[in-house]
VMD Tcl script that draws the C-alpha trace (Angstrom):
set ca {
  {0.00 0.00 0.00}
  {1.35 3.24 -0.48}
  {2.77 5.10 1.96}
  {0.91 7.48 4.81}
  {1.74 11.41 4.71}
  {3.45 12.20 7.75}
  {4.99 15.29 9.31}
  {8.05 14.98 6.63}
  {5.76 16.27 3.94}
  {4.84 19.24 6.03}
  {4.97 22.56 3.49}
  {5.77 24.87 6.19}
  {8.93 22.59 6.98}
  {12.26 24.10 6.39}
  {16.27 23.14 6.77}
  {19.29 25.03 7.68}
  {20.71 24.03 4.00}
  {19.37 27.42 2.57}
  {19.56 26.23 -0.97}
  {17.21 24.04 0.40}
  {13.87 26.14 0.56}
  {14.57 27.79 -2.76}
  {10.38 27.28 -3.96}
  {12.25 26.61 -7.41}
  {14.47 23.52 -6.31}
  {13.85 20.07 -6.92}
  {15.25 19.07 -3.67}
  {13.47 20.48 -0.60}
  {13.61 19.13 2.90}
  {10.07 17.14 2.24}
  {12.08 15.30 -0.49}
  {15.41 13.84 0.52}
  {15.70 11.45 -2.37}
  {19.03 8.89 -2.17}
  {21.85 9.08 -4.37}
  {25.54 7.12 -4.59}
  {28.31 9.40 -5.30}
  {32.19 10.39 -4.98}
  {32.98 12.95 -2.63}
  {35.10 15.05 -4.38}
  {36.15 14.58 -8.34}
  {39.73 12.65 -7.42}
  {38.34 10.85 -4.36}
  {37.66 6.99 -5.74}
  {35.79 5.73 -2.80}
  {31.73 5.41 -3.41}
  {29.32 6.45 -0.43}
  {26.16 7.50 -0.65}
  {23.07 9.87 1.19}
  {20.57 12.16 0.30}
  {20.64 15.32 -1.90}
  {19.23 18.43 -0.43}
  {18.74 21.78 -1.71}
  {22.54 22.06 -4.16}
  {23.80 19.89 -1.43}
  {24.54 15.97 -0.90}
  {24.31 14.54 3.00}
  {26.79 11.45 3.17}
  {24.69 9.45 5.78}
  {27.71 7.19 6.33}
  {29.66 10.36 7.75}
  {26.91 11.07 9.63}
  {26.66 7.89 10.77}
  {30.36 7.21 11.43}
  {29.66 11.11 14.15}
  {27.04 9.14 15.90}
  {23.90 11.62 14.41}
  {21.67 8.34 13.19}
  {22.52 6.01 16.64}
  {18.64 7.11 17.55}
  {17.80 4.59 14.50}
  {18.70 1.85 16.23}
  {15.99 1.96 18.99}
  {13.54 3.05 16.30}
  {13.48 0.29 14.56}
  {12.97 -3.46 14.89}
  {16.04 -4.81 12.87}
  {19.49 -3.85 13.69}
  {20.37 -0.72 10.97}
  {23.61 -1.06 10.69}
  {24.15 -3.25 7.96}
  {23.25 -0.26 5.87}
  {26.12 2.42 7.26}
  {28.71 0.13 8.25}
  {31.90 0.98 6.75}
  {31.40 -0.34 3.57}
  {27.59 -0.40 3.59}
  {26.41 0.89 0.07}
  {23.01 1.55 -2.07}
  {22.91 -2.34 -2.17}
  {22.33 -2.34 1.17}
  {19.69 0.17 1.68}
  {17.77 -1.10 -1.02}
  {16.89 -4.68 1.38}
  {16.21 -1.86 4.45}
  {12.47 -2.93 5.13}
  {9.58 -0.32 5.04}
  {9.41 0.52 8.71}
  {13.63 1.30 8.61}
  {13.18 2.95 5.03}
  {10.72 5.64 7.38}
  {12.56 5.47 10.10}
  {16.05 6.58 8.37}
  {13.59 9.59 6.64}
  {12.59 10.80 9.65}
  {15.79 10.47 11.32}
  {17.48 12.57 8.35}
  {14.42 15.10 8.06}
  {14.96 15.80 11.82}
  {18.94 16.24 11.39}
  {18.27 18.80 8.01}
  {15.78 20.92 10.31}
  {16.75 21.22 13.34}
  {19.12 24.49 13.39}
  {20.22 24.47 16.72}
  {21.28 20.74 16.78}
  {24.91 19.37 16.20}
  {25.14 19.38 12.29}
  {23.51 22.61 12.20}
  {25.49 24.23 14.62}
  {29.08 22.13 13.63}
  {31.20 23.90 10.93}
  {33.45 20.50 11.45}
  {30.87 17.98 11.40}
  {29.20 20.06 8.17}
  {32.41 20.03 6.45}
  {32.38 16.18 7.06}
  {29.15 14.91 6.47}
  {28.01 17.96 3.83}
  {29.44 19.08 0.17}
  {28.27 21.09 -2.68}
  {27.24 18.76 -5.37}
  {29.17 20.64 -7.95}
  {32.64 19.25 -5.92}
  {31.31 15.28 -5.94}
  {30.23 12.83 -8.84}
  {26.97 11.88 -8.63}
  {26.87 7.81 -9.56}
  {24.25 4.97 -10.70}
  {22.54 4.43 -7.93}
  {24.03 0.35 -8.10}
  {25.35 -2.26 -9.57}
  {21.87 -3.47 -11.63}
  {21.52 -6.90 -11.84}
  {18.35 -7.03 -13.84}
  {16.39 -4.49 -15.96}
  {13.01 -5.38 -17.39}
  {11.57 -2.75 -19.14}
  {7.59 -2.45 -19.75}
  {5.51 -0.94 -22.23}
  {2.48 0.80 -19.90}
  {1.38 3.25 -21.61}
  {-1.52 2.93 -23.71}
  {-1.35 6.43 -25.44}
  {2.63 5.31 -26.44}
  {1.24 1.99 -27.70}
  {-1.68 3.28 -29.15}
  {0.07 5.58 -31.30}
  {2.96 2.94 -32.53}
  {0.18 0.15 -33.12}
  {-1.60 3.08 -35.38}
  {1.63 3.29 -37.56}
  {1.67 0.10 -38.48}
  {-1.91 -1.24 -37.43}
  {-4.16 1.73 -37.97}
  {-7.43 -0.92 -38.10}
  {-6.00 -3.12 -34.69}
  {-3.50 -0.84 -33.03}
  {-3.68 -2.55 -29.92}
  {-2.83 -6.29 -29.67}
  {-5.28 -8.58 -28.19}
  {-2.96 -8.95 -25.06}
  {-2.62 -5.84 -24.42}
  {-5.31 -4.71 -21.79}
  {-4.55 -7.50 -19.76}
  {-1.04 -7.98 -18.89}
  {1.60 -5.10 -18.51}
  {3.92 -6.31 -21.73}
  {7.56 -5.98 -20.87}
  {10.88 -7.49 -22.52}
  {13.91 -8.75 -20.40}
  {16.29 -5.44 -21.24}
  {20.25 -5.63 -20.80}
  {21.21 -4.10 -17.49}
  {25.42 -4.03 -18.30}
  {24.31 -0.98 -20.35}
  {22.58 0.55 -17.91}
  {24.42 4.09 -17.75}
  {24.08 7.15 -15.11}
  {23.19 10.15 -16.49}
  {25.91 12.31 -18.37}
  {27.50 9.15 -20.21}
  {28.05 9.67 -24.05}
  {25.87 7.40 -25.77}
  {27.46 6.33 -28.50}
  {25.95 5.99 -32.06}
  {25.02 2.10 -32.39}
  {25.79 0.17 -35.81}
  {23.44 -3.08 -36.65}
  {21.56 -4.55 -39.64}
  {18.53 -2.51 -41.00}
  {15.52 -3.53 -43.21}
  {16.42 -4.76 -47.37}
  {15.20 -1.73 -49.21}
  {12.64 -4.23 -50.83}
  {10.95 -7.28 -49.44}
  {13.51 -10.35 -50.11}
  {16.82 -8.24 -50.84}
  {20.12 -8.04 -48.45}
  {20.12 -6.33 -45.07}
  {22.36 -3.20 -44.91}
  {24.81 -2.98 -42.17}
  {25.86 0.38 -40.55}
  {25.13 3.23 -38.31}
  {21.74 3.77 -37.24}
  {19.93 6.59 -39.16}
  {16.60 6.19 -36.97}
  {18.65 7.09 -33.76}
  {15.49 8.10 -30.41}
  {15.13 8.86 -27.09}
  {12.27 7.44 -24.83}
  {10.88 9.21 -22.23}
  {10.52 6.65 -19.21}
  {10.66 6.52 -15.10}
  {12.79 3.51 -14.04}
  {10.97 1.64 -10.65}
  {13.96 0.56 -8.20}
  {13.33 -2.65 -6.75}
  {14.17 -2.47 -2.41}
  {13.32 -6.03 -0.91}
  {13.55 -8.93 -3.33}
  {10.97 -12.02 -3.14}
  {11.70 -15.88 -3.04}
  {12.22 -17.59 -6.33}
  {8.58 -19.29 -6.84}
  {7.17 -16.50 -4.18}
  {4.94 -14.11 -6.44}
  {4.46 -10.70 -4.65}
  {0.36 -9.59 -3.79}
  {-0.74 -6.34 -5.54}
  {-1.43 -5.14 -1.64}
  {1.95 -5.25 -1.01}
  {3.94 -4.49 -4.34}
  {5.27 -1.62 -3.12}
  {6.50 -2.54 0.24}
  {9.37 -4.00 -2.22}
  {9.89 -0.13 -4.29}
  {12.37 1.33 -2.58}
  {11.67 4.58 -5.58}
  {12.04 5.82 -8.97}
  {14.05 7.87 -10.90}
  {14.31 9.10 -14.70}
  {14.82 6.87 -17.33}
  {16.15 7.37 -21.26}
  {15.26 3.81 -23.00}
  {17.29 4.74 -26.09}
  {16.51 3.07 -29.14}
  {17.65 2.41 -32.46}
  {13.97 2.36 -34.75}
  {15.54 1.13 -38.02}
  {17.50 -2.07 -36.03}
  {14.19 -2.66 -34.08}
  {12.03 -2.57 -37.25}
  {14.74 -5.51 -38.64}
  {14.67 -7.42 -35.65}
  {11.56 -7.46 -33.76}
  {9.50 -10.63 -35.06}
  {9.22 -12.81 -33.82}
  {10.71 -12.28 -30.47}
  {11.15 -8.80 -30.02}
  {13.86 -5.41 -29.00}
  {17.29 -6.92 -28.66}
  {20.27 -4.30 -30.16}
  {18.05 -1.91 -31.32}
  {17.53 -1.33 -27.63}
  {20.87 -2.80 -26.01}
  {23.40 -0.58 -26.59}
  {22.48 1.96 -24.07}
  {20.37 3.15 -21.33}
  {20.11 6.14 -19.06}
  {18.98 6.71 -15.37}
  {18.87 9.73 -13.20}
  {21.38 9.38 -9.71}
  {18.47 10.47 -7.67}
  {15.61 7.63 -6.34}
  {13.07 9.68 -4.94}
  {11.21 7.62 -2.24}
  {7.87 5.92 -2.61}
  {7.22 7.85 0.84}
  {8.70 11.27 -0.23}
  {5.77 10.73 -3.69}
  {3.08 10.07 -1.22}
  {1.47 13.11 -1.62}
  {1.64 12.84 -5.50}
  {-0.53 9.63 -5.65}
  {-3.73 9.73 -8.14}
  {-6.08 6.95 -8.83}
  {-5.09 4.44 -11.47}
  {-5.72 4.67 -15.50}
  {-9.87 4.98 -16.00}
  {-10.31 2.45 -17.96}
  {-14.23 3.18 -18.87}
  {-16.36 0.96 -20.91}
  {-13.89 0.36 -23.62}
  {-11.63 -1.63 -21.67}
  {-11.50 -4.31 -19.52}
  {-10.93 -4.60 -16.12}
  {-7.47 -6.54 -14.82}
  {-7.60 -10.05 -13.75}
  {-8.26 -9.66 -9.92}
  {-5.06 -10.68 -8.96}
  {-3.92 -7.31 -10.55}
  {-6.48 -5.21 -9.37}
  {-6.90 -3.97 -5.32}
  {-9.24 -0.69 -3.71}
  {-6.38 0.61 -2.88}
  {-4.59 0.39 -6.19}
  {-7.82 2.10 -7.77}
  {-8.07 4.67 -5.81}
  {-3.93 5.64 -4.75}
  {-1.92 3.17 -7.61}
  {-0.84 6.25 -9.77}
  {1.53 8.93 -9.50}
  {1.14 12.34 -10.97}
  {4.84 13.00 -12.52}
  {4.94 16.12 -14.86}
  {7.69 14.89 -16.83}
  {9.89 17.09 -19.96}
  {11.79 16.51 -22.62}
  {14.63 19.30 -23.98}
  {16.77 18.98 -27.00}
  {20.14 20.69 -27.58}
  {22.08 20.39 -30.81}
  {25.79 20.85 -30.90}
  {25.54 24.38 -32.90}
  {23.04 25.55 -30.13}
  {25.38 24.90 -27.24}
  {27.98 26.77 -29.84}
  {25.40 29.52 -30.25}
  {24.98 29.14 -26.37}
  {20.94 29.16 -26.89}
  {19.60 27.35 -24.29}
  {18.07 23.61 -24.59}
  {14.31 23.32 -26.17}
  {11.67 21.76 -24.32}
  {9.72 19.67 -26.96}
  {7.37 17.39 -25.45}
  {5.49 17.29 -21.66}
  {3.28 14.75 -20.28}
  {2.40 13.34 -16.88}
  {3.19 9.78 -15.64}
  {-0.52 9.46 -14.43}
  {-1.32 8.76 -17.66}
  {0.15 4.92 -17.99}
  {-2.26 2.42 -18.15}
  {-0.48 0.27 -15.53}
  {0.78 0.87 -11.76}
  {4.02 0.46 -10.77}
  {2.71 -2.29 -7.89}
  {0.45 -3.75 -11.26}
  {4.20 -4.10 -12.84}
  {5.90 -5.62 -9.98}
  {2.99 -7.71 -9.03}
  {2.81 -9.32 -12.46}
  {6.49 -9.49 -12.84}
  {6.55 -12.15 -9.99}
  {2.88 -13.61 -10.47}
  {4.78 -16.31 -12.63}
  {7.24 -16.95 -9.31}
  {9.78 -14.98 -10.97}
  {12.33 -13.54 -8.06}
  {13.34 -10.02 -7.89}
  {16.34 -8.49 -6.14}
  {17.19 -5.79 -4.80}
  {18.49 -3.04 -7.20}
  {16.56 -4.88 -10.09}
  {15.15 -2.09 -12.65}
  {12.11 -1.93 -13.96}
  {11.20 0.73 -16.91}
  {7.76 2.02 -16.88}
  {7.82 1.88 -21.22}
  {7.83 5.69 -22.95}
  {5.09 7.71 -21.16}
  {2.73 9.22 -23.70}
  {-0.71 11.31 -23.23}
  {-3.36 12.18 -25.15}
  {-1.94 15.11 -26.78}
  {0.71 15.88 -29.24}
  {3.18 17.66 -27.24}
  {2.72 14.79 -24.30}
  {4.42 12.06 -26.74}
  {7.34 10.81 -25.30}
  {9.55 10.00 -28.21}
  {10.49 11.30 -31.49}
  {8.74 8.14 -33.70}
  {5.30 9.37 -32.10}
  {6.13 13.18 -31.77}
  {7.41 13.86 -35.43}
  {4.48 11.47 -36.45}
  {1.49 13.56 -38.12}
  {-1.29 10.30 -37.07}
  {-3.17 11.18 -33.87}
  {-5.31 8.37 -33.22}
  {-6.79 10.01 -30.33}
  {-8.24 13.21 -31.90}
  {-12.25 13.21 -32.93}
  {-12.43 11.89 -35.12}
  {-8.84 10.10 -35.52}
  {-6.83 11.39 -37.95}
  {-4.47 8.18 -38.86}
  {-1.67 8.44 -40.88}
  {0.16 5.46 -41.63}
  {3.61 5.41 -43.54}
  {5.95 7.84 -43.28}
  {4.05 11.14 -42.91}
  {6.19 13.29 -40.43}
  {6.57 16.72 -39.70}
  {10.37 17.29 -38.16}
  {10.93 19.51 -35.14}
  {12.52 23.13 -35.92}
  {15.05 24.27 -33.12}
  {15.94 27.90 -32.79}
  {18.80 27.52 -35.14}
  {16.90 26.43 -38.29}
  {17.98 22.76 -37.97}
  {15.51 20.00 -38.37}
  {14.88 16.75 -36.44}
  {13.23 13.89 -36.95}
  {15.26 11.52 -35.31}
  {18.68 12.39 -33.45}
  {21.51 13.69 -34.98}
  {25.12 13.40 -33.44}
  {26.07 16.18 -30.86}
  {22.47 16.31 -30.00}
  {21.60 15.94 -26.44}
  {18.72 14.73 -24.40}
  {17.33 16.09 -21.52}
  {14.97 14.63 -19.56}
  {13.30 16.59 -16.33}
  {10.28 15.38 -13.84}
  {8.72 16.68 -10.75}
  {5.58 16.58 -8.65}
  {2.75 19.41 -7.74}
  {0.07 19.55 -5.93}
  {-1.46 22.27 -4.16}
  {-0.80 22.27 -0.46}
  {2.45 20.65 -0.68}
  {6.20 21.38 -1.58}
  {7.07 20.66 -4.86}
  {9.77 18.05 -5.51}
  {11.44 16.90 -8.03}
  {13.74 13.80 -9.86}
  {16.52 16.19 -11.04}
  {18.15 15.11 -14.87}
  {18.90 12.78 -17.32}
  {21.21 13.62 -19.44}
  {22.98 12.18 -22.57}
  {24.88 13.26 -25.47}
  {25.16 11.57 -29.29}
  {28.09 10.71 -30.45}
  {29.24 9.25 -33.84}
  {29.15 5.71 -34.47}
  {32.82 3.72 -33.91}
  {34.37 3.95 -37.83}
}
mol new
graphics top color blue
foreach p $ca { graphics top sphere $p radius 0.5 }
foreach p [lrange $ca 0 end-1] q [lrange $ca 1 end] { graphics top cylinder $p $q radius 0.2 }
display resetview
């Protein structure tokens, strides 16, 4: 179930870290979101905390000064498996639900109370607190699985109409969230180069020779990645009522993906290189607790669709299962950053719009037995809306079809109107030196905004 808003989430609460109650930031007290990083650009050892305001909080410092020992009596497991020297993100991700709050409380109460130790301590702030310009934010860890889905029925709505404007939607496709087992080695934090991938692309007529080369059909896809906390036994499928006690949060993800390799390789089994040679994820997991405030009711599904099986379906997953994201999308070529003209924003949507939760995901993911660990990956699938500018890739947004427009207007082939950027130059798929920008945060009257920070990655040319 998801989690209860507590006195963390109060507005009026502030922290010492000025940067902290900028109303612009994306980290604010009532967020506190975990991150891995270096501490300082030549410093090779990993720790990790929370970010706050243009600050990172190495809990493992803190804990080392003795400012988290009140966690021990708070909570019914022993906590130090997570900050022992040597602890990591690994770690914190098998903390259970009731340590996960008690560690956010703990850390809320050390950011706001002014008069304490680390608010009073220039040495113990110099310790346990740096500017996140002087450390390297990180992955958040080693990934040992990444499943990515395909939840969003505006997204496959759209891409079905391209190819299948009288059955754009597969028979399947109401009733199970569709995923594909993704490759996590290529799993990359944000800022990595993505380099331009080279496969085999469609004969230019139906029984001729592949091609081989650099992909021309080169796309981002804009996606949150779910971060798996407590695993489940293999052959132990995990209830919809208590999918996300195993969430520890989510962060931005860029799914990128070659179209012309996929179109090649897809049937019969599916994305394999076209999808392979790179994927991007925000350093910040902001807490299923610190998004309680953000939670809307799951996808209306109306007459036109069915309900899910009952083992995917809950009250409480009607009514809470969602989670109002605004998320963006910017583009900046190499001749605007030479130009300096600042990145365009080209699409917007909102996460509430998928068609399945993120306990529906998990929940299925396992029904089969299947075990999860801890640091698994799962990718919520490009989040598209209903509108244009909410498309969440540039196959749909450069695509002139709008199959949700009365009546439809559907437009299969290759009609396609590019994107114009400041400079003049066109787009309708990536060129090199372009880079992708991906933004998200959370509204909602009544509470502090919060948000997931960047992800970031820039095209570069193929290997000759």
């Amino acid at each position: 179930m998801p989690y209860e808003i507590d006195e963390t989430h109060d507005p009026s609460l502030e922290s010492w870290v000025e940067s902290a109650n900028d109303p612009e930031t994306d980290f604010p007290i009532q967020n506190l979101p975990f991150v891995a990083f270096h501490p300082g650009d030549n410093d090779p050892d990993e720790t990790f905390g929370v970010r706050i305001g243009d600050s990172l909080l190495d809990l493992q410092e803190c804990y080392a000064a003795g400012l988290l020992d009140d966690l021990k009596k708070q909570t019914a497991h022993p906590i130090n498996f997570v900050f022992r020297p040597g602890g990591d993100m690994a770690a914190l991700c098998e903390a259970s639900r009731d340590e996960l709050t008690a560690i956010r409380r703990a850390v809320s109460a050390l950011l706001a109370d002014r008069a304490g130790e680390l608010g009073t301590s220039d040495e113990l702030r110099a310790r346990c607190l740096m500017p996140v310009q002087s450390s390297t934010p990180l992955r958040y860890t080693e990934i040992g699985d990444y499943t990515d889905f395909y939840a969003s029925i505006h997204h496959a709505t759209n891409v079905g109409s391209m190819f299948r404007p009288d059955n754009p939607l597969l028979p399947n496709y109401p009733w199970i969230p569709v995923g594909y087992h993704g490759r996590a080695s290529s799993v990359v934090p944000s800022g990595t180069a993505i380099r331009r991938p080279v496969g085999q692309q469609a004969p230019a007529e139906d029984g001729g020779t592949p091609s081989f080369g650099p992909s021309k059909l080169l796309d981002y896809e804009l996606e949150m990645g779910i971060v798996i906390g407590r695993g489940n036994e293999l052959g132990e499928p995990i209830s919809i009522d208590n999918a996300e006690d195993h969430i520890l949060g989510m962060c931005l993800l860029n799914d990128w993906s070659a179209r012309d390799l996929q179109k090649w390789e897809y049937v019969p089994l599916g994305p394999f290189l076209a999808k392979s040679f790179a994927s991007t994820v925000s350093p910040y997991i902001v807490t299923m607790e610190a998004l309680a405030p953000f939670r809307v009711p799951a996808y209306e599904r109306g007459d036109n669709l069915p309900q899910p099986l009952p083992h995917l379906d809950s009250d409480h997953n009607r009514a809470h299962g969602a989670v109002d994201v605004t998320l963006e999308v910017y583009l900046s070529s190499q001749r605007m950053r030479d130009e300096k003209i600042e990145p365009m924003r080209i699409s917007t949507g909102s996460y509430r719009h998928m068609l399945w939760t993120p306990a529906q995901m998990v929940t299925h993911h396992t029904s089969n037995g299947c075990n999860l660990q801890p640091g698994d990956l799962l990718g919520s699938g490009t989040v598209s809306g209903p509108k244009r500018e909410n498309r969440g890739c540039l196959l749909e947004l450069t695509w002139d079809g709008d199959p949700w427009a009365e009546p439809p207007v559907m437009k299969p082939g290759t009609e396609r109107t590019p994107i114009v950027l400041p400079t003049g130059e066109e787009r309708k798929f990536l060129a090199d030196g372009d880079e992708v920008i991906l933004k998200g945060f959370c509204e909602r009257e009544g509470y502090r905004r919060i948000g997931f920070g960047e992800c970031r990655g820039i095209i570069t040319p193929a290997r000759a």
